[in-house]
N, C-alpha and C positions, 0 to 999 in steps of 0.2 A: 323610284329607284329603278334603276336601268338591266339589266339579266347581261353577266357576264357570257359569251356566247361558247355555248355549249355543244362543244360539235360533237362529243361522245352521243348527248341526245338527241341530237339532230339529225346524224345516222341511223341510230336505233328507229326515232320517231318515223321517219323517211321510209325504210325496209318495213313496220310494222305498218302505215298507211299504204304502200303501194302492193305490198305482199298478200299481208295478214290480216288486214282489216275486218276479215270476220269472224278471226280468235280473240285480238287482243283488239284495244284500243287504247292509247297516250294522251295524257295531258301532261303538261306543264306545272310546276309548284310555282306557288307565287314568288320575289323576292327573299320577303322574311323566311318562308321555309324552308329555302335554298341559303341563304347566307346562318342561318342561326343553326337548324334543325338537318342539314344536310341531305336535304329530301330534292332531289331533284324533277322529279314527275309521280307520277301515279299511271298505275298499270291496271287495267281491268281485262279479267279472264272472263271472254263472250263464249268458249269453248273449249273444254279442259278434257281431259282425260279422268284426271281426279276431280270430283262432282263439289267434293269441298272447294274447292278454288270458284268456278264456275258462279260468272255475276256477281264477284268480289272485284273488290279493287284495293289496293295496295301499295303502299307508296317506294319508292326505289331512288337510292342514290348509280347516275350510270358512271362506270369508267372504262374509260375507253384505252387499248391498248396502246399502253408505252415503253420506250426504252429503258434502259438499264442504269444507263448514263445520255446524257443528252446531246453528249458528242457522238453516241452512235450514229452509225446509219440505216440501221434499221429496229425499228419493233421491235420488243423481246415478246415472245410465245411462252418460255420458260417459265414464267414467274409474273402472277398478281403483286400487286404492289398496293397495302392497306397503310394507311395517315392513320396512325396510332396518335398522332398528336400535331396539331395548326402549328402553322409557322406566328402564332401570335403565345403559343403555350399553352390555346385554350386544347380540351378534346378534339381529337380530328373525327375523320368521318365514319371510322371504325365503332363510337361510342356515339353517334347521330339518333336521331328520333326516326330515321327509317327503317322499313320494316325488311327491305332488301336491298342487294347488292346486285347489278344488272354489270356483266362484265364481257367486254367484247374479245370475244379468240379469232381465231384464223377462218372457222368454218359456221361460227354461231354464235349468238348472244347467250351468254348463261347467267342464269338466275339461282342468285344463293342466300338464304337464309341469312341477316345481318348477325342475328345471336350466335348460330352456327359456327361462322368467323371468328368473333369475340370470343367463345369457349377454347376456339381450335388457338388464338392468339394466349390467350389467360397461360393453356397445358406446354406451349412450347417458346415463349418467349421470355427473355427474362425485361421484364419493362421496366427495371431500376435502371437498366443497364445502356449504354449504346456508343454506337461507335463517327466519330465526326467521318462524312462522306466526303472527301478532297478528290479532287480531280487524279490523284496517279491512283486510287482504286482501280484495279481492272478486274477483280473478280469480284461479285455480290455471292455472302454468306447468307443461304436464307436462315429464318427466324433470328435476325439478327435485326435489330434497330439500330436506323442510319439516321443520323442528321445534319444538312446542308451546312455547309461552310456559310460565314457571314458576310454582308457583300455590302461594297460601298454604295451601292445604289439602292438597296435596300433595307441596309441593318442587321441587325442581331435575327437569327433564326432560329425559332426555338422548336422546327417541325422536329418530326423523326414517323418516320416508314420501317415497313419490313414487308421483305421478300418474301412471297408465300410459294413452294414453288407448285407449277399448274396441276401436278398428277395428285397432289395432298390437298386439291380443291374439286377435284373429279367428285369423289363420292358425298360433297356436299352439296351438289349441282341437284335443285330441287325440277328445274326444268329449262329449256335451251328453243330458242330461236333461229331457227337454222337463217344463214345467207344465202342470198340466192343470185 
């Protein structure tokens, strides 16, 4: 099985080998862990601050900053954007077997707790709920679940996202990777 290519990782991996390589170090999840389990890599902390972390390692789904809408033209900053639920129906990446969330902003990679997330989705979302995302949307509601309009080239979509916006993921931010 072939590793769909992951350029959120590929950056991260890239900055953490050329920068950091004597705090952290990257590897890669196998296929199966990455398509079933949502684990994209594993992160080991060579030097931490907090002594718990230190010589662990940990596995981490990455996402890499995106637009709002895809007809943007640029990044949105404003707003993580969590897969409460696959475009197949199954769980998305929010209810994954990783253990974190590795998220790219403007000035640095942040690292956030996956459960963390989950609790902060469970108290503000309402997940019976959600709203079909059609191209004249022009404004995203956050804590709102959106799912893809269905497309002849693909089919029925049964994702659905929400918009977390960036300051309500600050204080969950267990640790950050600056860019350099």
């Amino acid at each position: 099985m072939d590793f769909k290519e992951d350029i959120g990782f590929n950056k991260l991996k890239a900055l953490v080998d050329e920068h950091y390589s004597d705090e952290y170090s990257i590897r890669r999840s196998t296929p199966e862990e990455d398509k079933y389990d949502h684990i994209d890599g594993y992160i080991t902390f060579k030097k931490c601050d907090d002594k718990r972390f230190e010589g662990k390692e940990f596995s981490f789904d990455v996402k890499e900053t995106k637009k709002k809408n895809r007809s943007d033209k640029d990044v949105c900053y404003d707003y993580i954007i969590l897969e409460v639920q696959g475009v197949t129906g199954l769980p998305g990446s929010l209810y994954g077997k990783q253990q974190y969330f590795i998220f790219e902003h403007k000035d640095a990679w942040l690292i956030v707790q996956r459960q963390k997330l989950v609790t902060l989705v469970k108290e503000n979302v309402d997940t019976d709920d959600y709203i079909l995302k059609t191209r004249d949307i022009k404004e995203i509601e956050p804590y709102v679940q959106y799912r893809r309009e269905d497309s002849e080239k693909y089919g029925p979509r049964n994702d659905r996202v929400v918009y977390i916006p960036f300051e309500d993921i600050l204080p969950l931010v267990g640790c950050k990777i600056k860019k350099v």
